[in-house]
VEXBABA-751648 format. One record per residue (C-alpha): residue in three letters; x, y, z. Coordinates in pm, 1 decimal, decimal comma. Layout:
! VEXBABA-751648
<res=ALA; X=X; Y=Y; Z=Z>
...
END
This chain:
! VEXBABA-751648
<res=UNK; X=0,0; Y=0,0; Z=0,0>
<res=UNK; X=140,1; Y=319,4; Z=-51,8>
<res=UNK; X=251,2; Y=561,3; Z=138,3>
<res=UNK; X=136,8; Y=916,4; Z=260,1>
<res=UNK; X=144,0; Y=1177,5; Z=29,2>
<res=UNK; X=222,1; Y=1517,4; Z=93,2>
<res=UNK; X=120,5; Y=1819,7; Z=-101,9>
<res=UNK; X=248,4; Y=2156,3; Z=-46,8>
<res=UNK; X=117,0; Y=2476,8; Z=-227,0>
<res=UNK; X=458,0; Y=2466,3; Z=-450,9>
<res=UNK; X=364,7; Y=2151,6; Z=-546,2>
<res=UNK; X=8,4; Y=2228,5; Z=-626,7>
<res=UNK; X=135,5; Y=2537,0; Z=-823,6>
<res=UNK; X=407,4; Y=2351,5; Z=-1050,6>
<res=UNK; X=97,4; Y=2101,6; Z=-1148,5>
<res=UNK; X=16,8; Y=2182,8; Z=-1516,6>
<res=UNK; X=-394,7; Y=2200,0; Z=-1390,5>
<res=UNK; X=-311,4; Y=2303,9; Z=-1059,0>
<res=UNK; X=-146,0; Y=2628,8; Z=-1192,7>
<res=UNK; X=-426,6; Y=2770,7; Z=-1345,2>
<res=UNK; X=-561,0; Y=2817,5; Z=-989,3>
<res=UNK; X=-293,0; Y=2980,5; Z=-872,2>
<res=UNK; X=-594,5; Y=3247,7; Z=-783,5>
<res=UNK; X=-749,9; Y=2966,2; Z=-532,0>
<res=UNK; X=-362,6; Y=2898,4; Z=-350,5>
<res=UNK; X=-277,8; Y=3246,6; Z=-344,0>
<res=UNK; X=-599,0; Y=3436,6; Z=-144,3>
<res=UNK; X=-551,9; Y=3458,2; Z=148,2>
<res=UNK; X=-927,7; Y=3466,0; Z=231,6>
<res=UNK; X=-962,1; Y=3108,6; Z=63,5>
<res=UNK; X=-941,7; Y=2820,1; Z=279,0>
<res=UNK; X=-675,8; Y=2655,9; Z=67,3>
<res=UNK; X=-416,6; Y=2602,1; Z=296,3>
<res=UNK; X=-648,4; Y=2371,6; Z=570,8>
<res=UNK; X=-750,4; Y=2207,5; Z=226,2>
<res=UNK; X=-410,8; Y=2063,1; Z=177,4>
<res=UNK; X=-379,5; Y=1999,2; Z=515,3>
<res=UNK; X=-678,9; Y=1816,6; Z=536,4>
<res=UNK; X=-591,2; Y=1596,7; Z=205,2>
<res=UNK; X=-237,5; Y=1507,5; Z=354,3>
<res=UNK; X=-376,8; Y=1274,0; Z=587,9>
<res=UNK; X=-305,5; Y=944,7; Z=536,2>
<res=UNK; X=-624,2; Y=796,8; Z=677,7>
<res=UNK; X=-793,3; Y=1025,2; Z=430,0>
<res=UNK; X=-609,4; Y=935,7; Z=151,4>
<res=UNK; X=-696,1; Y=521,4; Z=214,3>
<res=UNK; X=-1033,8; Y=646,3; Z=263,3>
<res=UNK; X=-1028,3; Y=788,7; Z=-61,8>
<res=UNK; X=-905,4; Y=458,4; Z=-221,5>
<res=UNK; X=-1099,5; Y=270,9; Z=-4,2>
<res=UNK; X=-1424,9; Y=498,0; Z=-174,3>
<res=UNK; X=-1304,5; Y=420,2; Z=-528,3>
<res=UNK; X=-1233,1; Y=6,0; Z=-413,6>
<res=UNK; X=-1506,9; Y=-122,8; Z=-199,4>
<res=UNK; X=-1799,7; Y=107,2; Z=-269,0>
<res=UNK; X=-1795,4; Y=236,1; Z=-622,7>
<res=UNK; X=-1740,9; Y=587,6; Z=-529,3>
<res=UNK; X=-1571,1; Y=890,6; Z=-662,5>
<res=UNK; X=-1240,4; Y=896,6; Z=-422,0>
<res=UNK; X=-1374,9; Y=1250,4; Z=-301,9>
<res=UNK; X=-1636,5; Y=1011,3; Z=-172,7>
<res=UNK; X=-1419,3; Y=899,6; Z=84,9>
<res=UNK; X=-1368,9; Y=1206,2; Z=288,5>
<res=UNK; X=-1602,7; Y=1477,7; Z=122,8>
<res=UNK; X=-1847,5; Y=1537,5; Z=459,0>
<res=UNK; X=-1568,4; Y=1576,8; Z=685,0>
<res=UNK; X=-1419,7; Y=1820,6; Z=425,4>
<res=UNK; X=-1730,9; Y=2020,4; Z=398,1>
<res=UNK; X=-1756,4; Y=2006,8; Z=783,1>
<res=UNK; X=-1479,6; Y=2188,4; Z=837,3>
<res=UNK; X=-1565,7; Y=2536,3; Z=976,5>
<res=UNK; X=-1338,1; Y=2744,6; Z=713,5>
<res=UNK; X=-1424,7; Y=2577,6; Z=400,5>
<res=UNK; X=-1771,0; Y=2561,5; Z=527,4>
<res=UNK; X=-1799,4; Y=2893,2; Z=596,5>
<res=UNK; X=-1655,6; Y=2997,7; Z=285,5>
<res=UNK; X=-1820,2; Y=2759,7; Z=53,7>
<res=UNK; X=-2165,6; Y=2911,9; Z=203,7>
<res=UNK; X=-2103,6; Y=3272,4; Z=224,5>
<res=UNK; X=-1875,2; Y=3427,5; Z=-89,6>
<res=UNK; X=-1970,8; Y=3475,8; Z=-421,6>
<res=UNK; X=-2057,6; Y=3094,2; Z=-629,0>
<res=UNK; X=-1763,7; Y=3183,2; Z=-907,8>
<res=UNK; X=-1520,3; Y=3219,0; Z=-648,9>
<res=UNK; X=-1659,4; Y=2891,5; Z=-438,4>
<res=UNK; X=-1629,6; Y=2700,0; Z=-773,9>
<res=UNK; X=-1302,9; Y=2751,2; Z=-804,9>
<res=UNK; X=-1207,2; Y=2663,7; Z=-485,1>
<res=UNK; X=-1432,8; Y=2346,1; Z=-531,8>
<res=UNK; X=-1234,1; Y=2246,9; Z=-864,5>
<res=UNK; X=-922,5; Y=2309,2; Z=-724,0>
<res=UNK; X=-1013,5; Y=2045,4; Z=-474,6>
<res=UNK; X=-1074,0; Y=1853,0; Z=-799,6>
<res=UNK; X=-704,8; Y=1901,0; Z=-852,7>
<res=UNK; X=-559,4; Y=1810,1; Z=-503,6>
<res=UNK; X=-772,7; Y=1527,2; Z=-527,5>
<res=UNK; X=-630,5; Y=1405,3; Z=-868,7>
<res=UNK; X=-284,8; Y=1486,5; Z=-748,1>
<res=UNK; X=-289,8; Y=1269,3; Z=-481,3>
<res=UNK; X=-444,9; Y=970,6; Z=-626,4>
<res=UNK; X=-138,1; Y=985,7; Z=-937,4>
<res=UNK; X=106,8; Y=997,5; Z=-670,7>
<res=UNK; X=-78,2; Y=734,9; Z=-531,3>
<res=UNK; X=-89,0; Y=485,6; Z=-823,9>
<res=UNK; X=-448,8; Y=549,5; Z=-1005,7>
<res=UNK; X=-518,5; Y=746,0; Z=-1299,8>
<res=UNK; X=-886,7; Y=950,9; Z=-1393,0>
<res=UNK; X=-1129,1; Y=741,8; Z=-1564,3>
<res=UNK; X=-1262,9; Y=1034,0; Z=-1774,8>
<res=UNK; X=-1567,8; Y=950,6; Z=-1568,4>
<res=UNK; X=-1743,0; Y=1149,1; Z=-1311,9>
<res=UNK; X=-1960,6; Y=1013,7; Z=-1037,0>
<res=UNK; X=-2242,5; Y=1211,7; Z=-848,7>
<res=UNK; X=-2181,0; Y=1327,8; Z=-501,7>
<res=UNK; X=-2526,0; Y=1533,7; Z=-492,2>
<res=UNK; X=-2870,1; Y=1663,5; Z=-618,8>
<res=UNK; X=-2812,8; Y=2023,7; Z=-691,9>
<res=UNK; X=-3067,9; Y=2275,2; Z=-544,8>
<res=UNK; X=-3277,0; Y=2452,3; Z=-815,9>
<res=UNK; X=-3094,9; Y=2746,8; Z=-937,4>
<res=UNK; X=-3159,7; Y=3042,3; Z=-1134,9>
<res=UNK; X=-2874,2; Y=3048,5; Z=-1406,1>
<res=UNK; X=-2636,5; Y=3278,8; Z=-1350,8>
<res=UNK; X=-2726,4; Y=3353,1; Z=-976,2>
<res=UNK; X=-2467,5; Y=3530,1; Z=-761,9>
<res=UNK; X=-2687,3; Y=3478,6; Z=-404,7>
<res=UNK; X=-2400,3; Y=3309,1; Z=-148,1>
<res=UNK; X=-2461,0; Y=2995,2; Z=-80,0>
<res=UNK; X=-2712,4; Y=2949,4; Z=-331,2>
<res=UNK; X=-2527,9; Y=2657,3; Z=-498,3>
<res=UNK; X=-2574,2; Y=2353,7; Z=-262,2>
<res=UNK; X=-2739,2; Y=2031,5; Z=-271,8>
<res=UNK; X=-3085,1; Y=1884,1; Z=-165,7>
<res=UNK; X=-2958,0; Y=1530,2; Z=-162,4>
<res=UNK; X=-2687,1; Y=1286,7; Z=-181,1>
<res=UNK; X=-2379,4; Y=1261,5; Z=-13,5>
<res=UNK; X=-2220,9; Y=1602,4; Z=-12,2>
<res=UNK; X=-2335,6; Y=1938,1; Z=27,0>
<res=UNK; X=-2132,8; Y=2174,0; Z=-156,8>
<res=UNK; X=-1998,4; Y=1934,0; Z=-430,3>
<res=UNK; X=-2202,3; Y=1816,0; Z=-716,4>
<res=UNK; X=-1985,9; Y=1543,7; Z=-906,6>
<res=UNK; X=-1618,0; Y=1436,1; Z=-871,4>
<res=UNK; X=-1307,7; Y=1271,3; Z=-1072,7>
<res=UNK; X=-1353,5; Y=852,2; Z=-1102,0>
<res=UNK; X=-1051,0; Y=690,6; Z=-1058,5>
<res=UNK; X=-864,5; Y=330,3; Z=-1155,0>
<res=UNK; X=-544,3; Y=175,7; Z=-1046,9>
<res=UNK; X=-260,0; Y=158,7; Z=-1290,5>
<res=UNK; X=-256,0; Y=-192,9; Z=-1203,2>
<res=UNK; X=-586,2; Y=-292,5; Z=-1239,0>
<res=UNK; X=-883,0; Y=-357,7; Z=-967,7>
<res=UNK; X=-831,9; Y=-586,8; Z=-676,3>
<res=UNK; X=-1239,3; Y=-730,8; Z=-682,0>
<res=UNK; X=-1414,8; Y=-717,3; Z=-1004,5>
<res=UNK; X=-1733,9; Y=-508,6; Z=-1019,4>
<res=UNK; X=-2094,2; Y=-708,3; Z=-975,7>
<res=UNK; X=-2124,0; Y=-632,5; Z=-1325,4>
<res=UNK; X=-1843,8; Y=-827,2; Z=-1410,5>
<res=UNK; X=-1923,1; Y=-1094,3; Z=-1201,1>
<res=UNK; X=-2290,1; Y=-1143,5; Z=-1320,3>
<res=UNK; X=-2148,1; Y=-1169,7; Z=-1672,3>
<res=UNK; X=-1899,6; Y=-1424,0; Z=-1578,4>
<res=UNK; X=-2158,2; Y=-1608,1; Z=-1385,1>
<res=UNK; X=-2396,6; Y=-1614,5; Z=-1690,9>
<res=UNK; X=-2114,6; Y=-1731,0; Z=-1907,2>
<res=UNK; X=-2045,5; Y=-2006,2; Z=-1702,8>
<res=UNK; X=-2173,6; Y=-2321,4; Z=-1762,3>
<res=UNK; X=-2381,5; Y=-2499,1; Z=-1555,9>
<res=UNK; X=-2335,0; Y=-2731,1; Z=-1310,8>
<res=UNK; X=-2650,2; Y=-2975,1; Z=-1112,4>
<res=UNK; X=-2540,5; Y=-2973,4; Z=-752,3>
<res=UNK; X=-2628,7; Y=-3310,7; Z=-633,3>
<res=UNK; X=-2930,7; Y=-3245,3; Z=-420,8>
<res=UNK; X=-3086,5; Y=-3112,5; Z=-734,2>
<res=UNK; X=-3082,8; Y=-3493,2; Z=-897,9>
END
């Protein structure tokens, strides 16, 4: 299993995605710096393998209420205006995505719901306004699916069903 992974604002900032929110690490007023904090736990990050693994989840899946529970991203998730929330919300995207690469998956391409999205005027600037009704997350509507470079450990019900149907049949011996 691998190890902890540390990210560190110069990190985030040399990332080719990660530098085009150099806005998001460099205010001051943005919770960024607990964000990183809170993704370099380790427990967190098997959490967020343990998300993509066992329950079919985006890997933000793993940790996302405890993220959202956290008083400063809370608070600024729910109070500043929704184009500057989003960004700090994708940028989580991208710490997210860092970590998993260092930690030996890759992005899918696919994302997987976290939420039901209040109804929303388009283009409405109201705080807060953005959240969910439903789901598992409050601020976050969909996140980053990830794979392992090497492949999953259990293969998916899907898979199973198939290779179950495929199978031939056998009569146990109580059926005869």
């Amino acid at each position: 299993m691998p190890r902890r992974v540390v990210l560190t604002r110069h990190d985030f900032l040399q990332d080719r995605q990660g530098r085009t929110f150099s806005d998001v690490a460099n205010d001051a007023e943005q919770p960024f710096e607990e964000v990183l904090d809170f993704f370099n736990d380790e427990n967190r990050q098997r959490r967020m393998e343990e998300a993509e693994i066992h329950h079919e989840r985006p890997a933000l899946a793993g940790v996302v209420r405890e993220l959202e529970s956290r008083p400063a991203v809370d608070d600024f998730l729910s109070t500043k205006h929704p184009r500057r929330t989003k960004r700090l919300r994708q940028a989580v995207g991208v710490v997210v995505r860092m970590i998993m690469d260092r930690r030996g998956w890759r992005k899918t391409g696919k994302k997987g719901s976290l939420g039901v999205r209040a109804t929303v005027s388009r283009g409405t600037a109201t705080p807060g306004a953005y959240h969910n009704t439903g789901g598992l997350a409050f601020w976050f509507l969909r996140a980053e699916r990830y794979e392992r470079d090497n492949g999953k450990p259990f293969p998916s019900v899907r898979q199973r069903a198939q290779n179950l149907a495929a199978a031939p049949r056998q009569q146990s011996p109580a059926a005869t």
